[in-house]
C-alpha positions as CSV (number, residue, x, y, z in Angstrom):
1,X,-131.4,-8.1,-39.8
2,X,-131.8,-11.1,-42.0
3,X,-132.2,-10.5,-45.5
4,X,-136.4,-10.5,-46.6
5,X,-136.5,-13.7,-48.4
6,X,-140.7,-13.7,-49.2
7,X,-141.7,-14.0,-52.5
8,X,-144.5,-10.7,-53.6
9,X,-147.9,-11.6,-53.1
10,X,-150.0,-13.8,-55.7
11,X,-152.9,-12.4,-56.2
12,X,-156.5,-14.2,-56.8
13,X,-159.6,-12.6,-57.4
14,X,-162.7,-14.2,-55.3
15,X,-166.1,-14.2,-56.4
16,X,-168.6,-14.6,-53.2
17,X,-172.5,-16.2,-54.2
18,X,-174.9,-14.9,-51.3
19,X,-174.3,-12.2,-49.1
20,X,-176.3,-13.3,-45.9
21,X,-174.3,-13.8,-42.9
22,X,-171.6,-16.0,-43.6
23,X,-171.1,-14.6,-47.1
24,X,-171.0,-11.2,-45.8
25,X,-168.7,-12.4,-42.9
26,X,-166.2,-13.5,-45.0
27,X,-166.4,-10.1,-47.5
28,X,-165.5,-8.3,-44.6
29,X,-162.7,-10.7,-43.8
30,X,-161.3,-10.4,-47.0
31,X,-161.2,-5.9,-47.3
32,X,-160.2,-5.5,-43.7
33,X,-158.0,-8.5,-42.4
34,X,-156.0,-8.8,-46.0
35,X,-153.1,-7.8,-44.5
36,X,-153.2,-10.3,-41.8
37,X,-154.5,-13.2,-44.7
38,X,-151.0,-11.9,-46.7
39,X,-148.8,-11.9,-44.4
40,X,-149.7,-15.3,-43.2
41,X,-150.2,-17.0,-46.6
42,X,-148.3,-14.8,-49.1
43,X,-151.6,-14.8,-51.0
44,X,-153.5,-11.7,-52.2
45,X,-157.0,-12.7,-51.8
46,X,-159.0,-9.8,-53.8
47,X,-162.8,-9.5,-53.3
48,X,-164.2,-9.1,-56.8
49,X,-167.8,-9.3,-56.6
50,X,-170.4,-10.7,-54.1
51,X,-174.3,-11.8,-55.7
52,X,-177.0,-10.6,-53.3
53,X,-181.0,-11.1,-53.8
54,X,-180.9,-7.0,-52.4
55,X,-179.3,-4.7,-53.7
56,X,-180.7,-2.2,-50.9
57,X,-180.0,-4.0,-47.9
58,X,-177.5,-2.8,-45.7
59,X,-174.4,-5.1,-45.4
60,X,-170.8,-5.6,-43.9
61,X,-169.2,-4.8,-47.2
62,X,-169.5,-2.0,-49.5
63,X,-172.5,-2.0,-51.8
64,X,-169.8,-1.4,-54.6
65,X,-169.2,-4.9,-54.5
66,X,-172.7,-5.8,-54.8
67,X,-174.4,-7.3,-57.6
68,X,-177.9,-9.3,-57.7
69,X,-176.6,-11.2,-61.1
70,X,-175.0,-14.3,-60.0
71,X,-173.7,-15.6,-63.4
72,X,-171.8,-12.1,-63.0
73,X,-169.5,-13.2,-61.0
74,X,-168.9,-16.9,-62.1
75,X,-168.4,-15.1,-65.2
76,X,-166.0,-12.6,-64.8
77,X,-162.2,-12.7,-66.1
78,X,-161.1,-11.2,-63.1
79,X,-162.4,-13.9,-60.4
80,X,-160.1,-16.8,-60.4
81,X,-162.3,-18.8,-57.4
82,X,-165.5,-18.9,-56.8
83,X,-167.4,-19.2,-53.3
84,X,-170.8,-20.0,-52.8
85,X,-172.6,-19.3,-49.9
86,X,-176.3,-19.2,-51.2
87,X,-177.7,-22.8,-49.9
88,X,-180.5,-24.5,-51.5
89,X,-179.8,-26.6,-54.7
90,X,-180.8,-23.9,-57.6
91,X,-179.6,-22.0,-58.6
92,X,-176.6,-22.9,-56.6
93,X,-176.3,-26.5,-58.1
94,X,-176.2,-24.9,-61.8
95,X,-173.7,-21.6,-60.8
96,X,-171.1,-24.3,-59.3
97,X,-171.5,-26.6,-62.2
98,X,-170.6,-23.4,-64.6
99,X,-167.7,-22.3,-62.7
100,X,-166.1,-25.7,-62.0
101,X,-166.7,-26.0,-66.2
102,X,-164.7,-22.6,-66.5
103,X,-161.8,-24.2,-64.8
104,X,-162.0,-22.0,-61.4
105,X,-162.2,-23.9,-58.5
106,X,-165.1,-23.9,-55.8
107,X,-165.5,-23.5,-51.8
108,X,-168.9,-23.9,-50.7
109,X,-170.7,-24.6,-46.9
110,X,-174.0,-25.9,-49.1
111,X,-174.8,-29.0,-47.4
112,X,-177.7,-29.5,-48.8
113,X,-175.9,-29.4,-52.5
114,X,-173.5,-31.7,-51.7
115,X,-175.2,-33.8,-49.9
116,X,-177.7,-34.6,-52.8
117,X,-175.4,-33.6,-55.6
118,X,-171.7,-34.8,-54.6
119,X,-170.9,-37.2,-56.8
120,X,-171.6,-35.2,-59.9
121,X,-169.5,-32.2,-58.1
122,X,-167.0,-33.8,-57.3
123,X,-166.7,-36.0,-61.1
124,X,-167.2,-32.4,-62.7
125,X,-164.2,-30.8,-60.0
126,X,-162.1,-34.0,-60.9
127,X,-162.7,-33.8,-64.8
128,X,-161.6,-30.3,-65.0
129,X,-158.8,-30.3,-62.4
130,X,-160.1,-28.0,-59.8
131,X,-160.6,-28.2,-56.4
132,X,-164.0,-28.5,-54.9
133,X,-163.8,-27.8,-51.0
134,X,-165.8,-28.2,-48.2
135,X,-164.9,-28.1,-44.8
136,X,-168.1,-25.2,-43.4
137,X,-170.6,-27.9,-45.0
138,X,-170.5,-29.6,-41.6
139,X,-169.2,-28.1,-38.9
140,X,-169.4,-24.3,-39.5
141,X,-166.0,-23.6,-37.6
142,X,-165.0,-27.2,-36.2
143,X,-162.2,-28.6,-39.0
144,X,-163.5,-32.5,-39.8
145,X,-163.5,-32.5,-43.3
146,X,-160.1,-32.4,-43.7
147,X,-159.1,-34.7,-40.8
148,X,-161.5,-37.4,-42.5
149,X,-160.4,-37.3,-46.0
150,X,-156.8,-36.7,-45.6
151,X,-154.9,-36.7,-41.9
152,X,-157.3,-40.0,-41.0
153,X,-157.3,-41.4,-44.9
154,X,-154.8,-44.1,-43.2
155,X,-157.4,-45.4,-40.7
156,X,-159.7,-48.0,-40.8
157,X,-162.9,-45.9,-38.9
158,X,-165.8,-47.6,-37.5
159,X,-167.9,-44.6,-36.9
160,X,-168.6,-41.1,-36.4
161,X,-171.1,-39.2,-34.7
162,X,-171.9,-36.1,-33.3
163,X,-174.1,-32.9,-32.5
164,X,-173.7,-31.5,-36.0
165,X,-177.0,-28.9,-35.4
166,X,-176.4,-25.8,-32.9
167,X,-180.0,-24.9,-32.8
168,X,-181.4,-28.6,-31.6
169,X,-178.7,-28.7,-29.2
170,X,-179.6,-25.1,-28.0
171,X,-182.9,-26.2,-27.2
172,X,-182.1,-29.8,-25.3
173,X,-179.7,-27.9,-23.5
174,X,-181.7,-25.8,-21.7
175,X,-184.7,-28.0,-21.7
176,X,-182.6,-30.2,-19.5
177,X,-180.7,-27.0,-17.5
178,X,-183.9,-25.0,-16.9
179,X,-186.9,-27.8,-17.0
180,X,-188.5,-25.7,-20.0
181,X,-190.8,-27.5,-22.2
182,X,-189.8,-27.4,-25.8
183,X,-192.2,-25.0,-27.2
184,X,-191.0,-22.5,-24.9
185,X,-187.3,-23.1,-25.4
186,X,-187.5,-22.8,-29.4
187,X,-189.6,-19.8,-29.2
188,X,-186.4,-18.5,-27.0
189,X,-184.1,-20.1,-29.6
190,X,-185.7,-17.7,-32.5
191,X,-185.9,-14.8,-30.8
192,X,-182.1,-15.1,-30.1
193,X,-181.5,-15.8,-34.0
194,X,-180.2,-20.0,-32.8
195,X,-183.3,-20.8,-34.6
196,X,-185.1,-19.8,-37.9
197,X,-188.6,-18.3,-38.0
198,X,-189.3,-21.7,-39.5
199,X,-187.1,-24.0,-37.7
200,X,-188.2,-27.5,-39.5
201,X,-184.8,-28.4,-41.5
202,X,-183.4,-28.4,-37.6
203,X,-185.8,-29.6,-35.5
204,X,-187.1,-32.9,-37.8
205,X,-183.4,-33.3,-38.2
206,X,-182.7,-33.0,-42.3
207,X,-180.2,-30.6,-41.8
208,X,-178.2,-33.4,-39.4
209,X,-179.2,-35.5,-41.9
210,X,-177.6,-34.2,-44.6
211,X,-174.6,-33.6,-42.3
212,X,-174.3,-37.0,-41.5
213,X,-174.6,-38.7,-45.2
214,X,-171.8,-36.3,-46.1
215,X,-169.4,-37.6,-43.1
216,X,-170.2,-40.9,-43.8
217,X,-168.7,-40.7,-47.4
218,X,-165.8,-39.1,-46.2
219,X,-165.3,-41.7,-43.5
220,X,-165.9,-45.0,-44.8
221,X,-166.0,-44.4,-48.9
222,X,-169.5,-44.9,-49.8
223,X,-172.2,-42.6,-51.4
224,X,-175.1,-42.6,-49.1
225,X,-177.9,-41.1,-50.6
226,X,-180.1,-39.1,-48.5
227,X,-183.0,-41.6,-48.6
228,X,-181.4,-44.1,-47.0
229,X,-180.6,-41.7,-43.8
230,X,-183.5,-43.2,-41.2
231,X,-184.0,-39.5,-39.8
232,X,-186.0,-38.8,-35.9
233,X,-186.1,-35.0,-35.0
234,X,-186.8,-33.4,-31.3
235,X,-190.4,-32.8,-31.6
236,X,-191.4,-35.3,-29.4
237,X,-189.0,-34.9,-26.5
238,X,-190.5,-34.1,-23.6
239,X,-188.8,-32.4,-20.5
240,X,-190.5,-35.2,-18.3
241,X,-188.2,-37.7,-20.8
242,X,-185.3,-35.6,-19.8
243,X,-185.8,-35.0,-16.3
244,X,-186.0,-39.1,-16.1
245,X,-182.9,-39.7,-18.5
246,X,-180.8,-37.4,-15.9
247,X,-182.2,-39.6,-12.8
248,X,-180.8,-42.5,-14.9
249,X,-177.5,-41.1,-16.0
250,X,-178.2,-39.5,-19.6
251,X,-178.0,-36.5,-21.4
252,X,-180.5,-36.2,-24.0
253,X,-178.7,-35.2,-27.7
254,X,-179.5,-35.2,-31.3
255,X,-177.0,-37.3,-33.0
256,X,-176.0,-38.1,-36.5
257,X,-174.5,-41.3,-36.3
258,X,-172.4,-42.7,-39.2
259,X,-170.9,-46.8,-38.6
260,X,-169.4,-49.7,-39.9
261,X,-171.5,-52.8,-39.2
262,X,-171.4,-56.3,-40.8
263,X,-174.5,-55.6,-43.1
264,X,-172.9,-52.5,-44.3
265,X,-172.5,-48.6,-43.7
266,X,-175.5,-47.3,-41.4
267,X,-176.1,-43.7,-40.9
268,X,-179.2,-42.1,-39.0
269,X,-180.4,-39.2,-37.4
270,X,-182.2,-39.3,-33.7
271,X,-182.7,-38.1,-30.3
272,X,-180.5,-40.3,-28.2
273,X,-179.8,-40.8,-24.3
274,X,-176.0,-40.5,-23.8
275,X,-174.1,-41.7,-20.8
276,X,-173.5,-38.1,-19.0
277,X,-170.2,-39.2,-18.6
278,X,-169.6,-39.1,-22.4
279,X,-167.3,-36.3,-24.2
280,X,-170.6,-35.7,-26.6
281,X,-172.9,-35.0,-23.0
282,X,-170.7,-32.1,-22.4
283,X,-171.5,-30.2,-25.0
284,X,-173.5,-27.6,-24.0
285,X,-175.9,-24.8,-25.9
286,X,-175.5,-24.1,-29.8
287,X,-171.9,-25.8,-29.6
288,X,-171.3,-28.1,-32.2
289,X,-168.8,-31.8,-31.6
290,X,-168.2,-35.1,-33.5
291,X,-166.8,-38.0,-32.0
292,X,-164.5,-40.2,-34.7
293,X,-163.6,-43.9,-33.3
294,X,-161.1,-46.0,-34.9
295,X,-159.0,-48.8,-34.0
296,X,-155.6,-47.5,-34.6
297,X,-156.0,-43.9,-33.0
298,X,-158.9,-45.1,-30.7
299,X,-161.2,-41.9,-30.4
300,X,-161.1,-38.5,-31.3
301,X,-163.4,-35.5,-30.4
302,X,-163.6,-32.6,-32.4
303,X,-165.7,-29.7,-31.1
304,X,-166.2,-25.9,-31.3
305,X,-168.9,-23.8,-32.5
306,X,-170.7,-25.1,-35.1
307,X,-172.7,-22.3,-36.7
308,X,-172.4,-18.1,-37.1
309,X,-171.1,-15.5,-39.1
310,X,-167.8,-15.3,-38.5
311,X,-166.6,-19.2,-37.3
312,X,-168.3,-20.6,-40.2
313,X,-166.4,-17.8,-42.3
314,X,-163.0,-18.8,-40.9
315,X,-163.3,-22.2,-42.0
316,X,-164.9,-21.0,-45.3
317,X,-161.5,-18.7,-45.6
318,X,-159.6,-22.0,-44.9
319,X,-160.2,-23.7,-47.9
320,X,-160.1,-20.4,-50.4
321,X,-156.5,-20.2,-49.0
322,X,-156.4,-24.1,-50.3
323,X,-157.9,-23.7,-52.9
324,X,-155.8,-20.6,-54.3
325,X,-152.5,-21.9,-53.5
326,X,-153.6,-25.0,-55.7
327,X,-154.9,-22.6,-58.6
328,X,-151.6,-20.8,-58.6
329,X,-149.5,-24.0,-59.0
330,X,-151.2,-24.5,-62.7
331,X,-151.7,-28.1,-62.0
332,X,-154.7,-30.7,-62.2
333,X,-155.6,-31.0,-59.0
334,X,-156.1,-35.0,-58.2
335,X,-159.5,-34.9,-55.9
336,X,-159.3,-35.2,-52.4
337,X,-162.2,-37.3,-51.7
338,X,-163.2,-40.9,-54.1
339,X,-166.0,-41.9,-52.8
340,X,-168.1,-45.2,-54.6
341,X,-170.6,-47.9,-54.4
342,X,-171.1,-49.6,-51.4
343,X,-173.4,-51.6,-49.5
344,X,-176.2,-49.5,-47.4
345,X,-177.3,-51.3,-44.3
346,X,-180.9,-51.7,-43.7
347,X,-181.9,-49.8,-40.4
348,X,-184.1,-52.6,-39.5
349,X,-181.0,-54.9,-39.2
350,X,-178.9,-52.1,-37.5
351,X,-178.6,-53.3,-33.8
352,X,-179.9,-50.2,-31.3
353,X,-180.6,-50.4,-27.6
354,X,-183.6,-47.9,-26.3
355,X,-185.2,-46.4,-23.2
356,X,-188.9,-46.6,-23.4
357,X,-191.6,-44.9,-20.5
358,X,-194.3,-47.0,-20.5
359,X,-197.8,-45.5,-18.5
360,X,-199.0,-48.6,-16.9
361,X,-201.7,-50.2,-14.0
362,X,-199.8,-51.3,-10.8
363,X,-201.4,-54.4,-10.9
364,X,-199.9,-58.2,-10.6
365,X,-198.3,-59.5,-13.5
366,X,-197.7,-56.1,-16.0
367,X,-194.1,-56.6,-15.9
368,X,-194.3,-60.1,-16.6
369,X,-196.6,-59.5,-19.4
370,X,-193.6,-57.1,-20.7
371,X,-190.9,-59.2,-20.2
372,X,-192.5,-61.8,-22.1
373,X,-193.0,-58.8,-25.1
374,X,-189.5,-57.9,-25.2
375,X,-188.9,-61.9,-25.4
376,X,-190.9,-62.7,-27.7
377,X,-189.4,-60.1,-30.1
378,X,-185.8,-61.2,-29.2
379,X,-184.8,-58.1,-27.2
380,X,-183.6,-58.5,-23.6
381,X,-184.3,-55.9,-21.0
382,X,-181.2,-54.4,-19.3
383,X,-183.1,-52.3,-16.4
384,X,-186.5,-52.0,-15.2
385,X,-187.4,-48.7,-13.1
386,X,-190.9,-48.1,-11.0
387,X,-192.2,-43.8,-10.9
388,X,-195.1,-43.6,-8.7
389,X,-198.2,-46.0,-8.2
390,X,-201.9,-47.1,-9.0
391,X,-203.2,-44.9,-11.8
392,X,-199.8,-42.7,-12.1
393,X,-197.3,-45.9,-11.9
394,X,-194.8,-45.6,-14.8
395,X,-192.2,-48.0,-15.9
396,X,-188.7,-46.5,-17.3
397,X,-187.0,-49.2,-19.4
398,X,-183.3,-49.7,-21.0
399,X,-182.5,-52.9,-23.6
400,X,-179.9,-54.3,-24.0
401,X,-178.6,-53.7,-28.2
402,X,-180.5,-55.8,-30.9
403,X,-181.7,-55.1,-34.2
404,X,-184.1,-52.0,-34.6
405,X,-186.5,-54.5,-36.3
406,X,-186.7,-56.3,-33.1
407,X,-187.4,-53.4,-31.2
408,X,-190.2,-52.6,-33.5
409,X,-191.8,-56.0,-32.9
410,X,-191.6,-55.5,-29.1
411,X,-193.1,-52.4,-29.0
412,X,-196.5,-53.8,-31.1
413,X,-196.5,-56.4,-28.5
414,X,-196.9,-54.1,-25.8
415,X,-200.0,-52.2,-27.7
416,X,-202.0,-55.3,-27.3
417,X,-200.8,-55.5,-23.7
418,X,-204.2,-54.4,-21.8
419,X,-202.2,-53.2,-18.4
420,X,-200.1,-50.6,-20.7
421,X,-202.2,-47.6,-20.9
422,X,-199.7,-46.0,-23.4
423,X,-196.0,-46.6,-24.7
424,X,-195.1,-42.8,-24.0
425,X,-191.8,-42.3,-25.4
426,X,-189.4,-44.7,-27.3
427,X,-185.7,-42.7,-27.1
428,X,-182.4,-44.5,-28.5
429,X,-179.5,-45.2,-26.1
430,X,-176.1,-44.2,-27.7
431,X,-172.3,-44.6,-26.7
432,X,-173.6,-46.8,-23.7
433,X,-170.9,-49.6,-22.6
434,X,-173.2,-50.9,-19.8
């Protein structure tokens, strides 16, 4: 037998903020898999404390553990890193700030904080030399954090995108799959926990949104503040909009889409139709993917599950690994992602192509009447498709790409069209090559 080279264990104490299901996932990773985590890493990853709002509620760690003072555990000697799992901005903004200032590093999945707060996290992580990590922010258990800021830092991206919200993607899944309107299929989706009792950060699509500002950063450099996201949600997708879009070749998804473009960085939030041929059209029910384009490595998919207990925990457990091995080495730690002023793009110059369902007469001349629209805008029309006749004719329409201002201007033209009874639905086509 070779002669047992390893080193002893280093240990680190962790301090956990929120107990929920991904905090208490990860608890119960740390006391019962610690073996596993040391044999692999030669760490010694010590559960300290964990902050809970209960103190009576019944949870996958012992209540020993438990405390409901969260400046407890940022301040104890004995925790060396600090994870916070609470969401929200406070107190989770002002906890992260304290233990960042106490020179102990910080894993968080808080998209909403870093989304809104990153540059002042990651200025306070870089002035006191301690690592600020957050791979679970966007992806729950899909690695893209990392990939962007440091295996892809040598390539010049043109955009990302992706289904970066399980519970949206729950419900066009099985809108499409089963022909279920959408009321029907989020009431499913919250009694099967996809969805929250109030479901609004998902559906109206902040949650993407704040997904997809922080993606953008890491890809192209730039601080996009979530104001500038132009954000759509699923409200208004109808199953007779997805039934059509499958007749045509789509898959109905809601993005987050992050580019490059000659005016400057774009990133928005919307239903879109994609090509069913597309890697993001596979990806079925709460599943999670983002597609990274680039012109050296050409296009990448990473997918997986995107939410849940115990995947988002794995990725969480990913970074404290990091993080601890880069506390032990008693070093500044140089930050991982610089991100700085850039240019913004306007959405309105941002060029888009879009299916619209127009309710029409069947009477001589309406689609000349539309055409002339859509020209008089400055947006072509790639395909015209007839549903039905008389009083139930309907016109399905793709574009060809041209600025979303454009697209805007064509679609008041057709309101003073007398023939249109109603512009229906207005749906963005994405990832179309056509």
């Amino acid at each position: 037998m070779p002669e047992d080279y390893r080193f002893p264990p280093m240990r680190v104490g962790i301090g956990i903020l929120g107990g929920g299901v991904v905090g208490g996932s990860l608890a119960h990773k740390l006391l019962n898999e610690s073996d596993v985590i040391t044999a692999k890493t030669g760490l010694e990853l010590q559960l300290v404390k964990v902050a809970v709002r209960d103190l009576d509620k019944q949870r996958p760690f012992p209540a020993s553990y438990a405390t409901d003072r969260p400046e407890e555990v940022v301040d104890d000697p004995e925790v060396g890193l600090i994870v916070e799992l609470m969401g929200g901005m406070e107190p989770a903004r002002s906890l992260v700030l304290r233990a960042l200032d106490a020179g102990k590093p910080v894993v968080t999945a808080n998209k909403q904080l870093v989304a809104a707060e990153g540059p002042t996290l990651f200025q306070r992580a870089e002035k006191n030399g301690v690592s600020l990590l957050f791979e679970a922010a966007v992806g729950g258990g899909i690695p893209i954090i990392r990939p962007l800021s440091e295996s892809l830092a040598g390539e010049r991206i043109t955009s990302v995108m992706g289904i970066v919200n399980g519970t949206t993607n729950f419900i066009l899944t099985h809108m499409a799959e089963e022909g279920r309107p959408y009321d029907e299929v989020l009431a499913e989706a919250q009694r099967l926990g996809y969805a929250e009792a109030d479901p609004t950060a998902d559906v109206s699509g902040a949650d993407a949104a704040a997904k997809a500002a922080i993606l953008a950063g890491l890809a192209f450099g730039v601080w996009v503040d979530l104001d500038r996201v132009y954000v759509e949600g699923i409200e208004g997708i109808s199953s007779t909009d997805i039934a059509f879009a499958a007749r045509l070749g789509y898959v109905v998804k809601l993005l987050g889409v992050a580019e490059s473009t000659p005016d400057g960085v774009s990133v928005r939030v919307h239903p879109a139709l994609v090509p069913d041929n597309h890697p993001l059209a596979a990806v079925r029910g709460a599943q999670n993917a983002v597609f990274v384009s680039g012109p050296a490595l050409g296009e990448l998919l990473f997918s997986g599950p995107g939410a849940g207990g115990d995947p988002t925990a794995t990725a969480v457990l990913g970074d404290v690994v990091t993080a601890a091995r880069e506390l032990l080495a008693h070093t500044p730690v140089a930050p991982r992602v610089r991100i700085g002023a850039g240019i913004v793009a306007d959405f309105g110059q941002v060029d888009t192509s879009h299916y619209l369902r127009l309710e029409v007469d069947d009477a001589p001349g309406v689609l000349a009447a539309i055409a002339g629209a859509f020209g008089e805008a400055g947006v072509s029309i790639r395909s015209v498709w007839q549903e039905g006749r008389g009083e139930d004719a309907t016109l399905l329409l793709v574009t060809h790409a041209a600025p979303e201002s454009a697209h805007a201007k064509a679609q008041q033209r057709l309101a003073e069209i007398d023939t249109v009874r109603q512009v229906a639905s207005v749906i963005r086509v994405v990832g179309d090559t056509g």
